[in-house]
C-alpha positions as CSV (number, residue, x, y, z in Angstrom):
1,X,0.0,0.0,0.0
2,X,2.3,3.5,-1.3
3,X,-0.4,6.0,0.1
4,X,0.5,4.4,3.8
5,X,4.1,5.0,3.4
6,X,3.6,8.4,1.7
7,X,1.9,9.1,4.6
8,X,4.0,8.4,6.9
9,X,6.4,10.7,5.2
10,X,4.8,13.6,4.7
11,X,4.3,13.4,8.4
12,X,7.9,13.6,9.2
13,X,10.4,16.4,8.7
14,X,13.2,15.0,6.7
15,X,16.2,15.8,8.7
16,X,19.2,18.0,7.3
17,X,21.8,15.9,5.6
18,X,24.4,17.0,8.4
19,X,22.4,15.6,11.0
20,X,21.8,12.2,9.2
21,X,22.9,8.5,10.9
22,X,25.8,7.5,7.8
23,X,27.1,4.8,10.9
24,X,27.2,2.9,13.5
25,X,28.7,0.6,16.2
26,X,28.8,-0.9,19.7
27,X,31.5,0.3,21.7
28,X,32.6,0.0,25.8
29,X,32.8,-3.7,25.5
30,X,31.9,-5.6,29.1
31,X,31.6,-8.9,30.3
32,X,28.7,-7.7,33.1
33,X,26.6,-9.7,31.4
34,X,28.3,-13.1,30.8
35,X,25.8,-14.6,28.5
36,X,28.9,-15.4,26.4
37,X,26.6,-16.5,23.2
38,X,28.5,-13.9,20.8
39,X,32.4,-13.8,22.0
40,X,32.8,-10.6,22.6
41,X,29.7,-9.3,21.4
42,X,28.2,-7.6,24.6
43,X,28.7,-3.7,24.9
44,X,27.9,-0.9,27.2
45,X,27.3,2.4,24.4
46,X,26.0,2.6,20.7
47,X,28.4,5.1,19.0
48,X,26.7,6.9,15.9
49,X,28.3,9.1,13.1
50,X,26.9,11.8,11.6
51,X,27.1,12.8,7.6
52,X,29.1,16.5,8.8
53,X,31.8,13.6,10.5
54,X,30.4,14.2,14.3
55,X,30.0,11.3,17.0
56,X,27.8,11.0,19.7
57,X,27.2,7.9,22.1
58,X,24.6,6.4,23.9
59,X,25.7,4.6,27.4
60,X,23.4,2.2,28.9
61,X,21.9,0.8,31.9
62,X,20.4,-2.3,33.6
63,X,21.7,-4.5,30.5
64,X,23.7,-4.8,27.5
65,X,23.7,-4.3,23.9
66,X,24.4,-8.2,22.5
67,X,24.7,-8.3,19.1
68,X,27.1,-8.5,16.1
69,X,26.2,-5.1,14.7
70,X,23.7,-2.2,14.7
71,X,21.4,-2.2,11.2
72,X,20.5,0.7,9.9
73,X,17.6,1.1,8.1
74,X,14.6,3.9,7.5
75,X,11.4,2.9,8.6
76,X,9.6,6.1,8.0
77,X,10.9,6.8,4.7
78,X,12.0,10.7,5.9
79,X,15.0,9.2,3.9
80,X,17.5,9.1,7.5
81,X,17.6,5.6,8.8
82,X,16.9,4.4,12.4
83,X,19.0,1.9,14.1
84,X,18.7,-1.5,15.2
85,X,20.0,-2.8,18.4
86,X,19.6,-5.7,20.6
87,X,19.9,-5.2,24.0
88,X,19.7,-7.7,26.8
89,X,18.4,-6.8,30.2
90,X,20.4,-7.9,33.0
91,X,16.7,-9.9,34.1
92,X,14.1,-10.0,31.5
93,X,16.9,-11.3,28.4
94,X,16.9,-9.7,25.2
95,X,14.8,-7.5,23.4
96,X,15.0,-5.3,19.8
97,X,15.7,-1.8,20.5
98,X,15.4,1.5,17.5
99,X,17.3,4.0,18.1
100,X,17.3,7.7,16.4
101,X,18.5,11.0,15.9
102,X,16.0,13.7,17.2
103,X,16.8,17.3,18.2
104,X,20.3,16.7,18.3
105,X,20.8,13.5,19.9
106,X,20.4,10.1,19.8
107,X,17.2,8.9,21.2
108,X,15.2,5.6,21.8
109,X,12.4,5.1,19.8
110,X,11.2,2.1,21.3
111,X,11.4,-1.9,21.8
112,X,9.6,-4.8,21.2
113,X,8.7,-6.9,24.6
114,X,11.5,-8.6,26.0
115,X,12.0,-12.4,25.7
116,X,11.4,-12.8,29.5
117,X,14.6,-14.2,30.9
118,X,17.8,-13.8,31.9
119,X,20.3,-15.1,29.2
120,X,17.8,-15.4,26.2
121,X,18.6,-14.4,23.1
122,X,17.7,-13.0,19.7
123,X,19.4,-12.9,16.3
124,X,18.3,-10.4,13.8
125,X,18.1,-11.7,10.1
126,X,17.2,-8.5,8.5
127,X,14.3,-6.2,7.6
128,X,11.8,-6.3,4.7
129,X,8.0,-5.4,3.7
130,X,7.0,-9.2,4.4
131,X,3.3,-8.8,3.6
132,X,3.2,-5.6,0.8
133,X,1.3,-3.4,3.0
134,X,4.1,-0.4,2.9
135,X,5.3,-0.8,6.6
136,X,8.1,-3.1,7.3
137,X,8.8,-5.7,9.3
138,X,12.1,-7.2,11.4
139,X,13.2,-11.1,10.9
140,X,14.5,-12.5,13.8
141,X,15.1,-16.3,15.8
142,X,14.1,-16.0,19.2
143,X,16.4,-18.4,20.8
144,X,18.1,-19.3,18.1
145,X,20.1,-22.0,20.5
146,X,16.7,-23.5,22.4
147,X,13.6,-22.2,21.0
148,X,14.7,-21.9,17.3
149,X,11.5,-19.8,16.5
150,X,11.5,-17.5,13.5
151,X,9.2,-14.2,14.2
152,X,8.3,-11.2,11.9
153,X,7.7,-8.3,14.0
154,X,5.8,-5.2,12.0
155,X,7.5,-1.7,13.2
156,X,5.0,1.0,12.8
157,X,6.4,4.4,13.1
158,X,5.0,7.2,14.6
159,X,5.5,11.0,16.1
160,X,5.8,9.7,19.9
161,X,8.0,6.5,18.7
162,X,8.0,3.3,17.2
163,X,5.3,0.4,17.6
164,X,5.7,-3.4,17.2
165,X,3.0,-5.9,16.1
166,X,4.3,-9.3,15.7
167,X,3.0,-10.3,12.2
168,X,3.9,-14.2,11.6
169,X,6.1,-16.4,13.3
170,X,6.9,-20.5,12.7
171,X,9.4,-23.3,14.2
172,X,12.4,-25.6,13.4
173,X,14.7,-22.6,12.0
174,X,17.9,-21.2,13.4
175,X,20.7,-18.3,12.3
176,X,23.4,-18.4,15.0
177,X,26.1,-21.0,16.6
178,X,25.8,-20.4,20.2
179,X,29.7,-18.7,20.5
180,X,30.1,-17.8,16.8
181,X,30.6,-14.4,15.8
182,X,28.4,-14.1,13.6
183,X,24.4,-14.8,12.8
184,X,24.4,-16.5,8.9
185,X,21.8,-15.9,6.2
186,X,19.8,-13.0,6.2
187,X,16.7,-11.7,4.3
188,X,16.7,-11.3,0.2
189,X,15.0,-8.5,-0.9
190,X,14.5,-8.5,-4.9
191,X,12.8,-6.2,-7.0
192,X,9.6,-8.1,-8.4
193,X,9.9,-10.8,-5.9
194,X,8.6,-11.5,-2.2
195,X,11.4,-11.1,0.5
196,X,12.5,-14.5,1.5
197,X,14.3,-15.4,5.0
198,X,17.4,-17.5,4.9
199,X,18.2,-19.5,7.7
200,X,19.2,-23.2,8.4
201,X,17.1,-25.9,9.5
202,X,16.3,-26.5,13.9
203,X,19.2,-29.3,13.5
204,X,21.8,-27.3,11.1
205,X,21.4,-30.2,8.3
206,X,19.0,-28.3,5.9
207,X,19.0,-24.4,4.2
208,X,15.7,-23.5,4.2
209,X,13.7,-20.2,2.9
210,X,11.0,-18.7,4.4
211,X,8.5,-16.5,2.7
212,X,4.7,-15.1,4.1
213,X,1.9,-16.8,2.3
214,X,-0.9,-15.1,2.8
215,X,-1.1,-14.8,7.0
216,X,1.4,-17.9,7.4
217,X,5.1,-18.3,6.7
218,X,6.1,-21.5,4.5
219,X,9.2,-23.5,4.6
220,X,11.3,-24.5,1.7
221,X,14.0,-26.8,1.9
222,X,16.3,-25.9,-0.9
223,X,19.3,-28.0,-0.1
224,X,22.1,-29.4,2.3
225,X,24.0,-27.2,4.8
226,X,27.6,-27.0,4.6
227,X,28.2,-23.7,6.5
228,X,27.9,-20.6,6.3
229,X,28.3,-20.2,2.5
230,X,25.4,-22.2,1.5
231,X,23.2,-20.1,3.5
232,X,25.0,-16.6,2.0
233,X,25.0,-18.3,-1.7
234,X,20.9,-17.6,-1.3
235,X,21.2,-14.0,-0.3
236,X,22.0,-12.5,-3.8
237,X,19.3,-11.5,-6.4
């Protein structure tokens, strides 16, 4: 649906190129946490930098970001891209947190609700308009080392923040090695075609894709997995 996300841009001021996200990263590395599922991947502050060359960091508190990287990526369409963190609370586990730059500094737009636990885990696959209906939505396995659980969250912008609305969500998939460095697959996002999820099988024995069908999300096994490569061979259009 265009007229939803021309909508949602005319709504927001389109902020001055100086003053525009180019990058970002997780700095302050800490081992508070001790989760330990990404070797060194848990951080204290998200560093940002500006288009002019300025930096400006975010600490934070009661938790940790865990994660391989921030994502940057415009939900509004306003054409400056808001960022995509995980952060793990030191007691209710992990959660997806969007940050942006407002008024001069970098703020929190909001979160989606927290996996519940101490120690539990998400890995981001990547972010796509799953369903056609102009907003997009977030890929991500909760748990990808227990629960194995593929989710689509929706993330509906707006002047006071950032909603979440959990669209679709199946089984039996994972995207990270509990102590590897990195999550493998991702989404594939080709003009003309449905965004697909790429992500190995519950067991790691299988690459499978992962595509919205109407209000459900269906499977396709579409060979053997042999690491990492086989699952970034799919990512290309």
């Amino acid at each position: 649906m265009i007229g939803l996300r021309a909508a949602l841009i005319f709504i927001c001021l389109a902020a001055p190129a100086a003053a525009q996200i180019t990058s970002a990263r997780y700095v302050e590395r800490t081992d508070r946490y001790g989760h330990g599922a990404v070797p060194g991947g848990e951080y204290g502050a998200l560093e940002v930098t500006l288009a002019d060359g300025a930096r400006a960091v975010s600490r934070v508190s009661g938790g940790v970001f865990e994660d391989t990287t921030p994502r940057l990526h415009d939900f509004d369409g306003d054409g400056a891209p808001e960022i995509v963190t995980v952060f793990s609370g030191d007691d209710v586990g992990a959660m997806i947190r969007i940050y942006a730059w407002r008024d001069g500094k970098l703020v929190l737009r909001g979160a989606n609700t927290p996996i519940g636990a101490r120690h539990r885990w998400l890995a981001v696959a990547g972010m796509a308009d799953f369903n056609g209906d102009g907003l997009d939505e977030i890929a991500f396995v909760d748990r990808p080392h227990l629960a194995r659980r593929l989710i689509l969250t929706t993330v509906k912008p707006g002047r006071d923040g950032v909603a979440f609305s959990e669209l679709a969500t199946v089984g039996g998939l994972t995207n990270h090695k509990f102590g590897s460095p990195m999550i493998e697959g991702g989404v594939r996002d080709c003009a003309g075609e449905p965004p697909v999820v790429v992500t190995a099988s519950a067991n790691w024995s299988r690459v499978i894709e992962t595509r919205l069908d109407g209000l459900e999300l269906k499977l396709i096994n579409v060979g053997r997995y042999q690491g990492p490569d086989s699952l970034s061979a799919r990512l290309g259009c």
